[in-house]
C-alpha positions as semicolon CSV with decimal commas, in nm:
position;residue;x (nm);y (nm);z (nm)
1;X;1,737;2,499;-1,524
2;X;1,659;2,155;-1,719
3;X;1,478;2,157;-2,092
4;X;1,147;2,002;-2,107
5;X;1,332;1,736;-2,292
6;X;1,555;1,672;-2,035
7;X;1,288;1,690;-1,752
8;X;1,065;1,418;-1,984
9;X;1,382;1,178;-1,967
10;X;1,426;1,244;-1,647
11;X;1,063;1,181;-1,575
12;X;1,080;0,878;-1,785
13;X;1,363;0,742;-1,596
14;X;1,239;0,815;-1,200
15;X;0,909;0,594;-1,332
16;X;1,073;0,299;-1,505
17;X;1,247;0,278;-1,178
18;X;0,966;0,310;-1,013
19;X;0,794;0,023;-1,188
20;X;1,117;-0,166;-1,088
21;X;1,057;-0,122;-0,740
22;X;0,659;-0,186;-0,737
23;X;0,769;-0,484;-0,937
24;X;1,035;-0,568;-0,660
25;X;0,802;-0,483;-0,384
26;X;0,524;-0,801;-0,509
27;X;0,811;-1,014;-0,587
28;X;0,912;-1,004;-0,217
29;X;0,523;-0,946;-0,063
30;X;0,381;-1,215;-0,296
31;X;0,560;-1,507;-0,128
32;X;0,556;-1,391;0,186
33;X;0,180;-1,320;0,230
34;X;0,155;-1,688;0,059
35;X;0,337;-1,831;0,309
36;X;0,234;-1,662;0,564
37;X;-0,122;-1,782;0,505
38;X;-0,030;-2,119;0,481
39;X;0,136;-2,142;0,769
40;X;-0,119;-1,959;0,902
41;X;-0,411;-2,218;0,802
42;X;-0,180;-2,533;0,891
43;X;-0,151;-2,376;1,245
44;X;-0,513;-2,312;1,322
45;X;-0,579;-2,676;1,195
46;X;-0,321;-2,830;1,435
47;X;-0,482;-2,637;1,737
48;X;-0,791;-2,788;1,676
49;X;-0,925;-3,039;1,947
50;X;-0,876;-3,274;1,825
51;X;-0,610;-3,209;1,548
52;X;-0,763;-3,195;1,231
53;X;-0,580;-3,465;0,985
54;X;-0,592;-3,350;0,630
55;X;-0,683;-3,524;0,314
56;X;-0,442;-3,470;0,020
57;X;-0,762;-3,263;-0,164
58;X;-0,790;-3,084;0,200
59;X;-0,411;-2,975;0,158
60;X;-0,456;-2,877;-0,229
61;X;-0,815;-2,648;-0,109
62;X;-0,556;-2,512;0,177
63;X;-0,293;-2,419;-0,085
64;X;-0,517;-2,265;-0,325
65;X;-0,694;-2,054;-0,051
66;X;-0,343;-1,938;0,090
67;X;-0,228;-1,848;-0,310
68;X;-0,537;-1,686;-0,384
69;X;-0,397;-1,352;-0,256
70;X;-0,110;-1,345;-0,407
71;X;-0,198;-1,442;-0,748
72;X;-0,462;-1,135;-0,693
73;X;-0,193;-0,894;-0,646
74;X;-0,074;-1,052;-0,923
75;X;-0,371;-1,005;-1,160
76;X;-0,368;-0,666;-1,049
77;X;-0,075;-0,610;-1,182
78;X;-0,060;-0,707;-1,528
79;X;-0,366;-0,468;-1,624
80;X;-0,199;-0,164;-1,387
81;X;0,067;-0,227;-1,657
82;X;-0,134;-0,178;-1,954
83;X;-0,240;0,104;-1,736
84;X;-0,605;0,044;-1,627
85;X;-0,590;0,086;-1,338
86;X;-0,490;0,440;-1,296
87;X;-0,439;0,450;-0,936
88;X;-0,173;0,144;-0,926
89;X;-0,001;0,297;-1,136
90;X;0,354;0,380;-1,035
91;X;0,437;0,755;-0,997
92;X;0,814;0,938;-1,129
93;X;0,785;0,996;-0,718
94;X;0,843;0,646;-0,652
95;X;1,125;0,658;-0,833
96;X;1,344;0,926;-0,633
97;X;1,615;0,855;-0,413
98;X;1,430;0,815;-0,015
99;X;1,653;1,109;0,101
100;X;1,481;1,329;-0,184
101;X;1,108;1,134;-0,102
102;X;1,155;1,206;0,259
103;X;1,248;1,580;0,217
104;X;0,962;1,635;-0,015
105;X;0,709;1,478;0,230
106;X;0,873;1,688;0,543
107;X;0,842;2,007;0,325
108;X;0,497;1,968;0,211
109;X;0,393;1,858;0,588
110;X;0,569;2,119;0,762
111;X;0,462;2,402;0,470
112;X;0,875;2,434;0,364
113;X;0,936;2,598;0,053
114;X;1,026;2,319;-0,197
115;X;1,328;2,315;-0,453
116;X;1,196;2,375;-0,864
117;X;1,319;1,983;-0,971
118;X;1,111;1,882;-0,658
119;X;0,811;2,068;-0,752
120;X;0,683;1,823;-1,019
121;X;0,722;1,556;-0,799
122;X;0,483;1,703;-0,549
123;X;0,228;1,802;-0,762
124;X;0,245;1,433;-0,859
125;X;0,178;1,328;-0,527
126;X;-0,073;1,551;-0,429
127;X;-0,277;1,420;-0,706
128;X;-0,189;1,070;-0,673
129;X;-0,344;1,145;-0,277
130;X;-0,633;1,299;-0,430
131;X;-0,752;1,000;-0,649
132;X;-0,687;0,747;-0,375
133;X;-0,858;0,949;-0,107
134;X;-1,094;0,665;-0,040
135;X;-0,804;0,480;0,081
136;X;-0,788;0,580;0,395
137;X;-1,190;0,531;0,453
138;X;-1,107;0,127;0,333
139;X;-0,882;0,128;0,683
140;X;-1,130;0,218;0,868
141;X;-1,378;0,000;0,736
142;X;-1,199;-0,349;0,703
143;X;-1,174;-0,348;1,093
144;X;-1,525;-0,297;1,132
145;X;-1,594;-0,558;0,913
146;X;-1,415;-0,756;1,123
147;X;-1,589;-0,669;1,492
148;X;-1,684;-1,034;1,549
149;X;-1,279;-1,122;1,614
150;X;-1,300;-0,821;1,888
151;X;-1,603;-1,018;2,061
152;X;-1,466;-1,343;2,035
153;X;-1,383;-1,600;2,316
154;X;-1,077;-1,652;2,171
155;X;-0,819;-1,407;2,382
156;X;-0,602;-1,476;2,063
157;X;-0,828;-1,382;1,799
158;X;-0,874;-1,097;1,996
159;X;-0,537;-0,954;2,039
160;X;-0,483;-0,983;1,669
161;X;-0,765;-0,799;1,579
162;X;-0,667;-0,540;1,772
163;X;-0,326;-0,496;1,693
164;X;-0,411;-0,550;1,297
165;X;-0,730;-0,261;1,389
166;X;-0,489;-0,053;1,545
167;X;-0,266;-0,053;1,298
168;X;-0,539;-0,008;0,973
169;X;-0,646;0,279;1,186
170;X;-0,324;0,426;1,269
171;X;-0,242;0,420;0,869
172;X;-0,573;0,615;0,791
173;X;-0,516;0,867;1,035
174;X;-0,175;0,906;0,893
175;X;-0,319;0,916;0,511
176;X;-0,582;1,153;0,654
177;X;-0,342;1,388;0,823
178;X;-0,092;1,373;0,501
179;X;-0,305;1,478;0,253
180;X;-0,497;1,772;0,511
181;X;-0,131;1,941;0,531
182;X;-0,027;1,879;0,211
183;X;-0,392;2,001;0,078
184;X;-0,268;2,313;0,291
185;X;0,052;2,363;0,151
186;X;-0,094;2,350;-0,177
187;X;-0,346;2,629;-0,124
188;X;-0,092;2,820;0,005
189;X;0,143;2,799;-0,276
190;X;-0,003;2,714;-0,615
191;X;-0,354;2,870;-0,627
192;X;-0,407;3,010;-0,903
């Protein structure tokens, strides 16, 4: 059995690394959605009939618009650091090994009993679940929002909305079903 003190280091530890990986995570999803964007835009121009032929303040309006959400994540960020924003903040779950994440997240589903250093974690989480548990509602709204792609003319606009609608939905579900078991398990094991 740990000390408090040593559980606090630990605890201490599991979040900076945490941080570390959030940080990791925007450093590599930053670029990528940036790009992504751009190339995005630059595409739909070129399939334009006729080809649209862009101005150098065209291409500068194109570049901002495709860095806009990156440097948003961005923004987010830095306050989530100063910790405003309570629910970006990272959690000391983040910060365990993905062996020890996935066994937590198969015991709480499936009701297992959970080991005492793992116990902390999963309150943790549980929480965490319970003050983003509008989340989920977001995923199914941003398709919906988005209903005039699923009517277009466009088969391609189509197909992408779908798959993309699919998906959001697929993740609430998911969200939805995770935090109904581990709500569950919960009851089951630490009322009080």
């Amino acid at each position: 059995m740990q000390t408090p003190e040593a559980a606090g280091l630990d605890r201490a530890a599991l979040l900076e690394k945490a941080r570390r990986r959030q940080t990791l995570r925007v450093a590599i999803i930053g670029p990528l959605i940036f790009a992504g964007s751009l190339v995005g835009a630059l595409i739909a121009l070129r399939q334009q009939k006729p080809p649209a032929h862009l101005s150098s303040a065209g291409l500068v309006v194109i570049v901002a618009i495709s860095a806009f959400p990156a440097l948003a994540m961005l923004g987010l960020l830095a306050p989530s650091r100063r910790g405003h924003f309570a629910w970006m903040q990272p959690m000391a779950f983040g910060g365990l090994a993905r062996r020890q994440r996935r066994g937590i997240l198969r015991g709480l589903r499936r009701g297992d009993p959970l080991a005492d250093e793992d116990v902390t974690s999963a309150r943790e989480l549980m929480n965490s679940l319970d003050r983003n548990r509008w989340l989920p509602w977001l995923f199914v709204v941003l398709p919906i929002l988005q209903v005039d792609n699923a009517t277009s003319h466009d088969h391609v606009r189509r197909f992408f909305w779908c798959v993309a609608a699919a998906a959001f939905w697929a993740s609430a579900w998911w969200q939805l079903y995770l935090r109904y078991r581990i709500r569950i398990y919960a009851e089951m094991l630490w009322a009080a």
